[in-house]
MIPAMI-661712 format. One record per residue (C-alpha): residue number from 1; residue in one letter; x, y negated, z. Coordinates in steps of 0.02 Angstrom, whole numbers. Layout:
BEGIN
[node NUM, "A", [X, Y, Z]]
...
This chain:
BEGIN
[node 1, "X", [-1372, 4270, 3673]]
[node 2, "X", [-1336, 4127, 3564]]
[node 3, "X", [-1273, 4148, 3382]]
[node 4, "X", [-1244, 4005, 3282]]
[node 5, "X", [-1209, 4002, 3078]]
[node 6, "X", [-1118, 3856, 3014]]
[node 7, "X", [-1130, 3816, 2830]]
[node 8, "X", [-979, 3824, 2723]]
[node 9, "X", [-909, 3890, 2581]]
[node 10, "X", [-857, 4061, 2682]]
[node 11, "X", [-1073, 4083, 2727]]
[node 12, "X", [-1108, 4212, 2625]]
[node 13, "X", [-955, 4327, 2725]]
[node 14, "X", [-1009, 4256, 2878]]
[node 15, "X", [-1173, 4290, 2858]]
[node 16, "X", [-1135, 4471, 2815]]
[node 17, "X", [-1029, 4456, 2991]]
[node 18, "X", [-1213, 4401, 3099]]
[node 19, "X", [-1323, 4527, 2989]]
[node 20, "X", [-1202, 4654, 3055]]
[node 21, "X", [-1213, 4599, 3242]]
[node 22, "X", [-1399, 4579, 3249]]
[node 23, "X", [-1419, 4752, 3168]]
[node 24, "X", [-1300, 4806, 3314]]
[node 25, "X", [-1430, 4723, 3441]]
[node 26, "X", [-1598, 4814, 3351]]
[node 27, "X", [-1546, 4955, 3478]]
[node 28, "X", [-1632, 4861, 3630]]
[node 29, "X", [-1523, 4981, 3750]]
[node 30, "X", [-1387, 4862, 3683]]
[node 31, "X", [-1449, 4689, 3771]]
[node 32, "X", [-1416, 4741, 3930]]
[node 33, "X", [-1219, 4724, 3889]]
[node 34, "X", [-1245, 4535, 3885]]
[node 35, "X", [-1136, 4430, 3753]]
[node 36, "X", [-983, 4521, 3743]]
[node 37, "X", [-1072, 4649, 3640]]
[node 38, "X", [-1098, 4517, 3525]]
[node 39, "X", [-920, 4477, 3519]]
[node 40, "X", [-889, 4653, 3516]]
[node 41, "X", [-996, 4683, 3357]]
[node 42, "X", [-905, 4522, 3277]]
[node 43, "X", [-730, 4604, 3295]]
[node 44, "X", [-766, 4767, 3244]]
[node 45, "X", [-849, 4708, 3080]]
[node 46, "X", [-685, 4602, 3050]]
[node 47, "X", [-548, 4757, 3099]]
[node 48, "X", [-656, 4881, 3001]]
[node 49, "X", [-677, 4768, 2842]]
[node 50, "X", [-476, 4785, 2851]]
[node 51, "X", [-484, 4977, 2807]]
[node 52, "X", [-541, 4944, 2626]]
[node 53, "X", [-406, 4838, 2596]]
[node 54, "X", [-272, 4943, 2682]]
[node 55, "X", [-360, 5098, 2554]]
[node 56, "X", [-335, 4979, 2399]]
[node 57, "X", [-164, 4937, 2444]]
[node 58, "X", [-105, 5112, 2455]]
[node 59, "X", [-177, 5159, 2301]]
[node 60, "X", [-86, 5005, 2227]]
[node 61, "X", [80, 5085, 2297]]
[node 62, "X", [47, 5274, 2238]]
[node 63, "X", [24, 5182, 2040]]
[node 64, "X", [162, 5093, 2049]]
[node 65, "X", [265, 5243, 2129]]
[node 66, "X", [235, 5320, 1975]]
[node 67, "X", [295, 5180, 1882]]
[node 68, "X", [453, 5156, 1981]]
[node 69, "X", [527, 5362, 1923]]
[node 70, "X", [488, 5292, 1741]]
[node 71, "X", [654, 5298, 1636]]
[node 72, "X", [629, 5136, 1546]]
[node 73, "X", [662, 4977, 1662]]
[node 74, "X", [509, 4878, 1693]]
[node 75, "X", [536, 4710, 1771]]
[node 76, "X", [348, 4702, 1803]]
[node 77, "X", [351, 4858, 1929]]
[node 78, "X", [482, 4738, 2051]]
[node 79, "X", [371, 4584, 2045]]
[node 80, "X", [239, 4724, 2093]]
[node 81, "X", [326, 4808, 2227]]
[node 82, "X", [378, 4622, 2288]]
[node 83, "X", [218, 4556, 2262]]
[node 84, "X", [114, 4695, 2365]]
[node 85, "X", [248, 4672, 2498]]
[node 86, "X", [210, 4497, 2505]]
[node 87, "X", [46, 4541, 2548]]
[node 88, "X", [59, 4680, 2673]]
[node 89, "X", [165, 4570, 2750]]
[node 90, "X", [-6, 4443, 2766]]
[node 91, "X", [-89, 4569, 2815]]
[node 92, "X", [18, 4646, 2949]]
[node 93, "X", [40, 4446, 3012]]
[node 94, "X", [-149, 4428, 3015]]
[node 95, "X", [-199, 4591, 3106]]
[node 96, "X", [-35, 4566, 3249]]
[node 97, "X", [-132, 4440, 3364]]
[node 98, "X", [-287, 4529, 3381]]
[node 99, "X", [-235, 4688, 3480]]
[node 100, "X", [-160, 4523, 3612]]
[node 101, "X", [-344, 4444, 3597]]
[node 102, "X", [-422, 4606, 3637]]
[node 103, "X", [-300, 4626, 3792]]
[node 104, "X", [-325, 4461, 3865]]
[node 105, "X", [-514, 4467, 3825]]
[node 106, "X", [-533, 4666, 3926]]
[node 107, "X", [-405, 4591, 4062]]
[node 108, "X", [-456, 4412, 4088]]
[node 109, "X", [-640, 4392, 4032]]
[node 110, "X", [-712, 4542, 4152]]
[node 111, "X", [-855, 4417, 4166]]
[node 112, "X", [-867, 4412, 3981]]
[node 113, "X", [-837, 4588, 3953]]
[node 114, "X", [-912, 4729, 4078]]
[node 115, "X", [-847, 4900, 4118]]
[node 116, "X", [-978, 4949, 3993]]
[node 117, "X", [-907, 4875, 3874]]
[node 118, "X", [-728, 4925, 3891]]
[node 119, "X", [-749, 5082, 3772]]
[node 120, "X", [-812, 4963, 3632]]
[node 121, "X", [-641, 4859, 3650]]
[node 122, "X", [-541, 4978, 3680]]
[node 123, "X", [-618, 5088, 3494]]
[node 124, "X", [-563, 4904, 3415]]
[node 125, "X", [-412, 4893, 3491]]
[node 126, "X", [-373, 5070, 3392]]
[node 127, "X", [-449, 5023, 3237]]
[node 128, "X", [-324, 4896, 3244]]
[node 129, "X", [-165, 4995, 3294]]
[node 130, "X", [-236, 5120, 3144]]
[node 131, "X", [-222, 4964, 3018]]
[node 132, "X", [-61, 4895, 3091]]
[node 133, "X", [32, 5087, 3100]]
[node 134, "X", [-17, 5099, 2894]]
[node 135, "X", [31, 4923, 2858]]
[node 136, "X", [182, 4971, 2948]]
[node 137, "X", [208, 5132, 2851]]
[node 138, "X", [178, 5054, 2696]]
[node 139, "X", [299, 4924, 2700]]
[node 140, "X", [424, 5057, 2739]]
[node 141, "X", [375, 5167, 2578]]
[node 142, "X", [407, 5003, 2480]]
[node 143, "X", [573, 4959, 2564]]
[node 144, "X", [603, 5127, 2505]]
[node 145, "X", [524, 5089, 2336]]
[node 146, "X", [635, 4945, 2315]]
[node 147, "X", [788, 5041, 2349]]
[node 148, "X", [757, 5176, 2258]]
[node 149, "X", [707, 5084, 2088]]
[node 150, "X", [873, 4969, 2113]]
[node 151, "X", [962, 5145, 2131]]
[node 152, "X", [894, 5210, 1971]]
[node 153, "X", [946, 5060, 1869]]
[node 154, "X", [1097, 5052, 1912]]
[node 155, "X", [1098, 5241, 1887]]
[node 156, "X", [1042, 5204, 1715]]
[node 157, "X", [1163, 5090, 1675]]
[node 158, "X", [1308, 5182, 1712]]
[node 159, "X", [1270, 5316, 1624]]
[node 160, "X", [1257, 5153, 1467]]
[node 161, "X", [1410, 5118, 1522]]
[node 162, "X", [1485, 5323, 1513]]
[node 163, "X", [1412, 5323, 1326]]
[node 164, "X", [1483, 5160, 1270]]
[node 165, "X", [1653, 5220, 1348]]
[node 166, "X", [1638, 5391, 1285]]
[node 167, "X", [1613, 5311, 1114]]
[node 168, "X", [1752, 5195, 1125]]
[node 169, "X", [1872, 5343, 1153]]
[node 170, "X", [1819, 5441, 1002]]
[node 171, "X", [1857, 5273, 908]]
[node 172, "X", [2003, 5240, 984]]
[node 173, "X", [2097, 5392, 891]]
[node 174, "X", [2088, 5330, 731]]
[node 175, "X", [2111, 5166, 766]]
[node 176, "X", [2264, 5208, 838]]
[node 177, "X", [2351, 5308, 706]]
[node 178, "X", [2281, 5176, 579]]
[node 179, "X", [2347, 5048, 665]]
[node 180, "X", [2525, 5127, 674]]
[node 181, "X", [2539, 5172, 478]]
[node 182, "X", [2476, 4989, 452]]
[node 183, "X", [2653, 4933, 528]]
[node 184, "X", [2758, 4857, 367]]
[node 185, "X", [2914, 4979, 382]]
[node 186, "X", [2984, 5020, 256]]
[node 187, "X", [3077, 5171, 315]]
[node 188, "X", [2941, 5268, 386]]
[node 189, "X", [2963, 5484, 330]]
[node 190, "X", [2829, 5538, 323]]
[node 191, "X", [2722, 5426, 227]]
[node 192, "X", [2826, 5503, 66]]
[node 193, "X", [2771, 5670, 113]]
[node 194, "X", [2678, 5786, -10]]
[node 195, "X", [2538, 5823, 97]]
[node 196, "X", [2552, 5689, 228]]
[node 197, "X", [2381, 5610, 182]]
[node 198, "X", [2278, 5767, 207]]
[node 199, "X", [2367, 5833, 351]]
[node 200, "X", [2332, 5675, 452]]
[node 201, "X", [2157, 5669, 394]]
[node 202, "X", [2130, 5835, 481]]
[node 203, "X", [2233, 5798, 612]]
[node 204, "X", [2119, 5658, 646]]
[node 205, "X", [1957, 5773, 626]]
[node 206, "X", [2040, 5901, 765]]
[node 207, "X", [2089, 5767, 880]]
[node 208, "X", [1927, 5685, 868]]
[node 209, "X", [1822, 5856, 863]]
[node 210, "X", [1923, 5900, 1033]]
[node 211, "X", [1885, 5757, 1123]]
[node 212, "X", [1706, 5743, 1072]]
[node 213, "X", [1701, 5922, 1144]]
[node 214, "X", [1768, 5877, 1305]]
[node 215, "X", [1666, 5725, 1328]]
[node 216, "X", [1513, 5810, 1295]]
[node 217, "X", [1542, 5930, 1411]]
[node 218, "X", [1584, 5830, 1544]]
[node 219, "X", [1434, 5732, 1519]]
[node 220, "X", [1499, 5559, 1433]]
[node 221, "X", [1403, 5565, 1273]]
């Protein structure tokens, strides 16, 4: 068997890559299989160097999961969620073709690879259904992630929106009887009353005390 390394700026990864193949081929019971071991060894140092990645990504999601039941808006935890979607997405793209490559290889190339050798594939071929399925799952919990952090700001600002309203009633009572014994009449009774101006002050307290108390209660304030 043949390997060749080719100098470029990736070397150091690849030659991580052929140090992990020709530890593979130490084990001399492992010659026999011909080159498609060597292929073999090549692709199942790529799929498994996905699983650390996958691991970092869904410890990415669980901290920003965290961040996403906060109750102050954070702008940065939606570029997050978008930007780790973005990438599972890059992921998921890169790791589709090779479950075809590993079925054309085990059903085309029987030259290339041997009965022997069909368990090998076939363990890569699940390492890469394993990596797809979380990728999978993952973009689903941040779909979900998305949703639910809209949901909760637009939770949040309605209830802004109940507490500026609720407000605006409890100032609306005043305003209103202000504005009507700020009309220029001149016949008008009961501004000549004794104890007009006190009695409308507590009117005014009463009103506004009531409605307070109902707004609280239902939750507006």
């Amino acid at each position: 068997m043949l390997l060749a390394h080719v100098a470029s700026d990736n070397g150091p990864r690849l030659g991580s890559i052929l140090a992990a193949t020709h530890s593979k081929f130490k084990r001399g019971e492992l010659f026999r299989l011909g080159p498609g071991y060597g292929l073999y060894a090549v692709l199942d140092y790529a799929v498994d160097n996905y699983f650390p990645i996958v691991e970092q990504y869904r410890q990415e999601l669980e901290t920003i999961e965290s961040d996403i039941f906060d109750q102050q808006f954070k702008r940065d935890t939606i570029r997050r969620l978008y930007d780790l979607k973005r990438d599972l997405t890059t992921l998921r793209l890169a790791v589709s073709p090779l479950n075809d490559v590993l079925a054309q290889l085990t059903r085309f190339y029987p030259h290339l690879v041997r009965d022997e050798l069909q368990v090998y594939f076939r363990d890569v071929q699940d390492h890469v259904a394993r990596v797809a399925e979380a990728t999978d799952t993952m973009r689903e919990m941040l779909t979900a992630a998305m949703s639910v952090n809209l949901s909760l700001v637009a939770a949040e600002q309605g209830e802004v929106v109940k507490r500026l309203a609720g407000w605006a009633a409890l100032l609306a009572v005043p305003t209103l009887v202000a504005s009507w014994y700020g009309m220029n009449f001149e016949v008008m009774p009961e501004t000549k009353a004794r104890f007009g101006y006190p009695i409308l002050v507590g009117g005014l307290v009463v009103a506004v005390g009531l409605l307070y108390r109902v707004l609280k209660k239902a939750r507006w304030l």
